[in-house]
C-alpha positions in Angstrom: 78.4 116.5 150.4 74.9 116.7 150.6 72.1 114.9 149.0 69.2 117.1 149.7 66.8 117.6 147.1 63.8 120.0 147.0 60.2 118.2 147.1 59.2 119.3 144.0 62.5 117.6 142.2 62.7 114.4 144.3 58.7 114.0 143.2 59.3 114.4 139.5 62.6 112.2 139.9 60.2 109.5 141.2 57.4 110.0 138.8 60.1 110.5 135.8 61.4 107.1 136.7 58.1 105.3 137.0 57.2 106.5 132.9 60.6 105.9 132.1 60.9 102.2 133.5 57.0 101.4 132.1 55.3 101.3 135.9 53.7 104.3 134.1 52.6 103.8 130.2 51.3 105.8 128.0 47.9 106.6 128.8 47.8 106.1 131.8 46.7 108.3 134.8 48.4 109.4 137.3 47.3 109.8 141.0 45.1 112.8 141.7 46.7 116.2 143.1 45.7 115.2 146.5 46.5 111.6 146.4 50.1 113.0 145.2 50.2 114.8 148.1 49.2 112.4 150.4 51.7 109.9 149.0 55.0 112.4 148.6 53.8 113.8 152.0 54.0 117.4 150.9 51.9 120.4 150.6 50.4 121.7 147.1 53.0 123.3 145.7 55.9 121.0 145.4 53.1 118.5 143.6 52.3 121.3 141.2 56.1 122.3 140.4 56.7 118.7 139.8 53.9 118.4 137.6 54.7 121.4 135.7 58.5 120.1 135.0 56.9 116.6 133.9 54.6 118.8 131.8 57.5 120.8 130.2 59.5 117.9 129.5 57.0 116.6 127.4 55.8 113.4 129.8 52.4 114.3 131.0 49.4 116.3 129.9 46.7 117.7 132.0 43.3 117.0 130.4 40.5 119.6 131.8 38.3 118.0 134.0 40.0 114.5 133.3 43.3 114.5 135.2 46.9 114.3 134.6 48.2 111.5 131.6 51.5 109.9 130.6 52.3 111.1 126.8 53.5 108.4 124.2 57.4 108.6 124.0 58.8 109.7 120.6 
């Protein structure tokens, strides 16, 4: 069996966990693009597909200009 997960999930997986456990709070900012890719050792597009997931799920917002937040938790 294989454990194998795509760069994109295992970097929202790690970023999901860190709002869901409070590393991350409301408010706060996450790391730039390029620091996320720096970090997750990736390229671009894995960061942005993660983002965009986080985004959909209703955990982050990008602010224009600003950066990437944690949302409040209903």
């Amino acid at each position: 069996m294989s454990t194998y997960k795509p760069d994109y999930q295992r970097i929202a997986d790690d970023l999901r966990e860190q709002i869901t456990d409070g590393r991350l709070s409301p408010g706060d900012k996450l790391p730039s693009k390029r620091e996320l890719r720096d970090i997750y050792g990736t390229s671009a597009q894995p960061v942005e597909a993660a983002l965009f997931l986080l985004r959909a799920e209703g955990l982050i917002e990008g602010r224009q200009g600003k950066g990437t937040f944690v949302l409040e938790r209903e």
